[in-house]
C-alpha positions as CSV (number, residue, x, y, z in Angstrom):
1,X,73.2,215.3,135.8
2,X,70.3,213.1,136.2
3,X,70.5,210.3,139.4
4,X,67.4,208.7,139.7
5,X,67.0,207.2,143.6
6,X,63.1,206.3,144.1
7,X,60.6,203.8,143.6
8,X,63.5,201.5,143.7
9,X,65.7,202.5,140.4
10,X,69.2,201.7,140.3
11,X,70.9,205.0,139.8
12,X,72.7,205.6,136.6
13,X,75.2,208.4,137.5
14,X,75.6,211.5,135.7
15,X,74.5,211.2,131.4
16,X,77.7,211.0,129.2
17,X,76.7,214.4,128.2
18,X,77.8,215.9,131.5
19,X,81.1,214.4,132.0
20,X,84.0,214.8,129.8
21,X,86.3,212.3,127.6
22,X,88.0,209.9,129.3
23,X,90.9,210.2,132.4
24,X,93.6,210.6,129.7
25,X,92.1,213.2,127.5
26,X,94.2,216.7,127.2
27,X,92.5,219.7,128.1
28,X,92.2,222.3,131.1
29,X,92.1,221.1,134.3
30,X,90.4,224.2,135.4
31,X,87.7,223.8,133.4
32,X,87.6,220.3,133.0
33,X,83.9,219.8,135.1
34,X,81.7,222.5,135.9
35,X,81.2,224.3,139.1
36,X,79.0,221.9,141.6
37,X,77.0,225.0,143.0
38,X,75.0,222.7,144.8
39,X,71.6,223.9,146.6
40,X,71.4,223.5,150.4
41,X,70.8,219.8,151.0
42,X,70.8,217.6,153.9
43,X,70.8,213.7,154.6
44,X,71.1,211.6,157.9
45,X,74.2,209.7,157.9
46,X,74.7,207.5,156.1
47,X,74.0,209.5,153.4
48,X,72.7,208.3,149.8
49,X,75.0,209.6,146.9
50,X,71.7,208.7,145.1
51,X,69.8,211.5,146.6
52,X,72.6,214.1,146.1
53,X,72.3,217.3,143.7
54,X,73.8,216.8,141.7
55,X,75.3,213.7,141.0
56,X,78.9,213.4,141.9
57,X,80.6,211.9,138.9
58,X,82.3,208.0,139.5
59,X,83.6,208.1,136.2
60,X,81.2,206.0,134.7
61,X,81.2,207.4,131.9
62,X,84.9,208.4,131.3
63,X,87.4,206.0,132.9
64,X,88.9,204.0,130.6
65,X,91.0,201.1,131.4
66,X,94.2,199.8,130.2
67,X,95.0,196.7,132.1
68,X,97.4,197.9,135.1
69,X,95.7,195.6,137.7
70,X,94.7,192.5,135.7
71,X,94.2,189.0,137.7
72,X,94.3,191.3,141.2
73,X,91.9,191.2,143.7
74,X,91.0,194.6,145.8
75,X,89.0,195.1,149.1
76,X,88.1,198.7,148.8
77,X,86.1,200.4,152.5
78,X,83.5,202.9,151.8
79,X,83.4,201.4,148.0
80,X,79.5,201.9,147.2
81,X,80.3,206.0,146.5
82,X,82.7,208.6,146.4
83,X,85.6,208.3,146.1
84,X,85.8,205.0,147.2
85,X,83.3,203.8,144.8
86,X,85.1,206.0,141.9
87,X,88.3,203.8,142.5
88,X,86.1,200.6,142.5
89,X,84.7,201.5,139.6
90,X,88.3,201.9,137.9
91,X,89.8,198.7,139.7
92,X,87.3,197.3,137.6
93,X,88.1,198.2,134.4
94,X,91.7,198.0,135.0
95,X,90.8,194.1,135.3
96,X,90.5,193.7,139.1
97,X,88.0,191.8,141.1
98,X,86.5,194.2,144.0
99,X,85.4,193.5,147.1
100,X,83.1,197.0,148.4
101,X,82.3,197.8,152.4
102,X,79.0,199.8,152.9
103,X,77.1,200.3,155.9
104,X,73.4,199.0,156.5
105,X,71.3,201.9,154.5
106,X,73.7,202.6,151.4
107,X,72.8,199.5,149.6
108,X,71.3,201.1,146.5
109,X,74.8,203.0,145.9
110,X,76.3,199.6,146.4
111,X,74.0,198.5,143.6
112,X,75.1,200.9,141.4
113,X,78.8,200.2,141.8
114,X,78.6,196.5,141.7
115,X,76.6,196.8,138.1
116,X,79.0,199.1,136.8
117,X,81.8,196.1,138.4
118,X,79.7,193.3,136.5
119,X,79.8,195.6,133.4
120,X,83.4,195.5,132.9
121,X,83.5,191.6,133.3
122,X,84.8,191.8,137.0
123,X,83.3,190.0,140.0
124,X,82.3,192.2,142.6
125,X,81.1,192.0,146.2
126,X,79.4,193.6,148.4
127,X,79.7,193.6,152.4
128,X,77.5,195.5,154.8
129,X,79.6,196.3,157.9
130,X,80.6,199.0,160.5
131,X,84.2,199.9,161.0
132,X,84.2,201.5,163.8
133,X,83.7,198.1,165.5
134,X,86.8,195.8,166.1
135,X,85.1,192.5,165.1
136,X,83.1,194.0,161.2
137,X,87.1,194.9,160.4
138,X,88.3,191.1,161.1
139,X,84.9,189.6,159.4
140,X,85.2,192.0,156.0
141,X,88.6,190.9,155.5
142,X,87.7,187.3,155.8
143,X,84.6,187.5,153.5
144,X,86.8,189.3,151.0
145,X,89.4,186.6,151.1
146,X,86.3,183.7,150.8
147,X,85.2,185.6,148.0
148,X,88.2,186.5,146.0
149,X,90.2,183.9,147.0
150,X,93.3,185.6,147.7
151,X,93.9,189.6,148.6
152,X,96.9,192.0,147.0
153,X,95.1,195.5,147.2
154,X,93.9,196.5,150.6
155,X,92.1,200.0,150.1
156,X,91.1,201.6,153.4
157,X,88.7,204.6,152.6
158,X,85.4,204.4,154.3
159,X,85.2,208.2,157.3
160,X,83.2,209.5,159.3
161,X,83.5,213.5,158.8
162,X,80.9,215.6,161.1
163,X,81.5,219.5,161.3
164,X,81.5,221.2,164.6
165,X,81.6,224.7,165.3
166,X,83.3,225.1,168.8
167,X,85.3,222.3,170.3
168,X,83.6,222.4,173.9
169,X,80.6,221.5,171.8
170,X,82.5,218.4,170.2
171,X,80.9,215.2,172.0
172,X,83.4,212.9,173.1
173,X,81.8,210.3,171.8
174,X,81.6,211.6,168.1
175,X,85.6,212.0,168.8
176,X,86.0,208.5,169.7
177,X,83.9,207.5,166.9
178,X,85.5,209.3,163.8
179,X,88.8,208.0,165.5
180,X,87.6,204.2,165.4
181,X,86.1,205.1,161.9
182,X,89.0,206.3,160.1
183,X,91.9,205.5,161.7
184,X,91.2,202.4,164.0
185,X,89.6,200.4,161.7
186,X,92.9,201.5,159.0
187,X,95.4,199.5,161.7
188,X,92.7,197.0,161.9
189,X,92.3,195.8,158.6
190,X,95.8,195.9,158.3
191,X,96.5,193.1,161.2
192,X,93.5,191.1,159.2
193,X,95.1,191.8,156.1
194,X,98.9,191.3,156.2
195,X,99.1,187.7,157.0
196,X,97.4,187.0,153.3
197,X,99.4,189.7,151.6
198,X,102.0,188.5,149.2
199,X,105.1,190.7,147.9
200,X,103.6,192.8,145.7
201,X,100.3,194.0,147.3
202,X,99.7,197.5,148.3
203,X,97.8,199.2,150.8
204,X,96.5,202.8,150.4
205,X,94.5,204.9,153.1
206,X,92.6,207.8,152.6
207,X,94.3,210.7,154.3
208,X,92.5,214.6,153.3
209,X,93.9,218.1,152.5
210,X,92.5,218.4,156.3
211,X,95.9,216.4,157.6
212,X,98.0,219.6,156.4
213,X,95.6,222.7,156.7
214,X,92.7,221.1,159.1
215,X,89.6,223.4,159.1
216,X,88.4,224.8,162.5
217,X,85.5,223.2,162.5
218,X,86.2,219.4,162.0
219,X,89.4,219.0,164.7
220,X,88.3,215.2,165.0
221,X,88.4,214.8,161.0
222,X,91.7,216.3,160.3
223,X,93.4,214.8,163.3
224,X,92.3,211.5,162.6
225,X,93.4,212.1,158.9
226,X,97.1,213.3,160.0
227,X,97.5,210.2,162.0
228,X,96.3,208.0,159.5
229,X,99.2,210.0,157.0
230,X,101.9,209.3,159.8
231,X,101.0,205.6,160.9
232,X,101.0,204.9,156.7
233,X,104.2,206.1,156.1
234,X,105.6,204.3,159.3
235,X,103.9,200.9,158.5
236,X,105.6,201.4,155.2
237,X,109.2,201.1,156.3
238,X,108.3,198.0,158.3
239,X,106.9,196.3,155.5
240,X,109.4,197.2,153.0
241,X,111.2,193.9,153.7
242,X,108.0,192.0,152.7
243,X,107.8,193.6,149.2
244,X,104.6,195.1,150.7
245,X,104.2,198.8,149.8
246,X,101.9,201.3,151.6
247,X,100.8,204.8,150.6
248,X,98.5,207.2,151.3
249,X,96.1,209.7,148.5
250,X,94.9,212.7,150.4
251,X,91.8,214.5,148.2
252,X,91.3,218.1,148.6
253,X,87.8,219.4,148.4
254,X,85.6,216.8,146.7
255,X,82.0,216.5,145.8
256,X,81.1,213.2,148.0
257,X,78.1,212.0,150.4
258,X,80.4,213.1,153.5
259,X,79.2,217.0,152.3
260,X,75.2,216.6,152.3
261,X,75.4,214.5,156.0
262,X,76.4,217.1,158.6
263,X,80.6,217.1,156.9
264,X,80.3,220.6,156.6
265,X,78.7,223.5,157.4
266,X,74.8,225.0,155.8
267,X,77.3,227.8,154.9
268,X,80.2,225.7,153.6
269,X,78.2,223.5,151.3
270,X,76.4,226.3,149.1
271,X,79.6,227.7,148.7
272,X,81.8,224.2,148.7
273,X,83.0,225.0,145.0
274,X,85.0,228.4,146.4
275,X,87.4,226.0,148.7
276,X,89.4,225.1,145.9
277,X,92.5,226.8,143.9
278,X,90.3,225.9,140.8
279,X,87.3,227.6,141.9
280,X,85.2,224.3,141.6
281,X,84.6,220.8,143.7
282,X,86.6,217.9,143.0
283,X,85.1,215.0,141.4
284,X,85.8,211.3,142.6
285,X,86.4,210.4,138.7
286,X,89.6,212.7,139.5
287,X,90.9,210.9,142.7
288,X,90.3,207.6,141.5
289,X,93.4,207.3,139.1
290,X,95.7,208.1,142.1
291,X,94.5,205.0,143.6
292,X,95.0,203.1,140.4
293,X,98.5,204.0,140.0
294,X,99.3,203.2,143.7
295,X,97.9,199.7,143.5
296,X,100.0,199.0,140.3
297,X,102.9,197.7,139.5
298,X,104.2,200.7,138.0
299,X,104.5,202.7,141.2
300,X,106.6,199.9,142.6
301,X,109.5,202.2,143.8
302,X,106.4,204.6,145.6
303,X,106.1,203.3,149.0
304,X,105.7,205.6,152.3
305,X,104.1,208.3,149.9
306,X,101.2,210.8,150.5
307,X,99.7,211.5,147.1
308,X,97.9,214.9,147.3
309,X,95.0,215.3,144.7
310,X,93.8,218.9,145.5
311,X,93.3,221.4,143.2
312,X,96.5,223.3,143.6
313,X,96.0,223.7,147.0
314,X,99.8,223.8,148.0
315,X,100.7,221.3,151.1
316,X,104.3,221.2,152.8
């Protein structure tokens, strides 16, 4: 996987050669990327998907679209990489415009997205924000209404993961923070949101694997991600009347900038491929079609759902 990041290049993302067909292609699961082995690596938040080895995979290369979201208009949080940028990416070519949130420092992985948005005739966006603050929720929301004109797919992704050993070394402050970031700012873009939803839209959170089997070391990460599975599947009921459905895709262990910036341990990322059932990292190519099928119209009786994309790593 090549990813050029310096001297000012717009990263390319993995070669085709690296990646296989596209999302609808039959073959083995198991087998169907390599093993990310990835060498010790390390980047101050927020971290560059550019400067990772190697390259996690947005589907670039492989996701093919078929129409499911034509004419709709997505904002998507945390949409310049990962998995957020995966299911930009795919919005895209499933005939959406896309609206992307990024924080001040990622805007070369915003580049990349928003060329691979021009590329399949889409407009995209990009805004510059941080949602752990009250007010960047309220103003993304209205710059992604001033520049799609209208809003039906509300995608609330963007989190703050940071391990930490022992919890009476867990700062409050980095509590408060990963709370604001991943829940807070979820409930918030929802109240800026929901008075320019019509019947039909959908809103999907990013919940984790963490919600159900939350690892030791990141107690702040996987409680924040529990609550964000439970106030989803509340909000859901109440918005049922409205024709407005909400669900929730919860990734299992996948190859993403959160790894290389303090999301998990020196010890945990060398070895990051051995968390999985399949013996290998998720890619974000293979969480994006969740999102896909959640925003259409063809999950339209799925509403109050937690849609777990892990690996067969088995969750109650």
């Amino acid at each position: 996987m090549g990813y050029p990041s310096t001297g000012g290049t717009v990263p390319v993302g993995p070669s085709v050669e690296d990646v296989p067909g596209d999302q609808l292609t039959f073959d083995n699961p198991v087998q169907r990327y390599p093993r990310v082995t990835p060498p010790l690596q390390h980047q101050d938040e927020p971290a560059l998907q550019g400067g990772m080895s190697p390259v996690p995979d947005l589907g670039e290369h492989s996701y093919r679209g078929t129409g499911r979201l034509t004419g709709r208009k997505a904002l998507i949080t945390g949409g310049d990489s990962g998995i957020g940028g995966a299911a930009a990416i795919a919005f895209a070519r499933e005939g959406a415009d896309v609206v992307i949130v990024h924080r001040a420092g990622e805007e070369q992985d915003a580049a990349h997205v928003l060329t691979q948005i021009a590329d399949a005739g889409r407009s995209g966006h990009a805004v510059v924000a941080d949602l752990a603050h009250a007010d960047d929720c309220r103003r993304v929301v209205a710059e992604a209404l001033a520049a799609l004109g209208g809003l039906d797919i509300l995608v609330s992704n963007a989190g703050k993961q940071t391990a930490v050993a022992s919890v009476l070394d867990l700062p409050d402050e980095q509590f408060e923070l990963t709370f604001q970031t991943n829940l807070f700012a979820f409930f918030r873009l929802v109240k800026a949101a929901l008075p320019h939803l019509p019947a039909g839209a959908s809103i999907i959170a990013t919940a984790s694997l963490e919600a159900y089997k939350p690892a030791p070391d990141r107690l702040d990460y996987a409680a924040s991600k529990a609550a964000i599975n439970n106030f989803a599947k509340g909000l859901a009921q109440q918005l049922a009347p409205q024709g407005i459905r909400v669900n929730v895709v919860a990734p299992g262990p996948t190859w993403t900038a959160l790894q290389v910036s303090d999301g998990v341990s020196d010890d945990q990322l060398v070895h990051f491929d051995d968390e999985s059932t399949y013996e290998r990292a998720g890619q974000p190519a293979e969480i994006a079609p969740a999102f896909v099928f959640l925003a259409s119209a063809e999950s339209s009786y799925v509403s109050g759902e937690t849609l777990n994309v892990n690996g067969a790593m088995v969750t109650p």
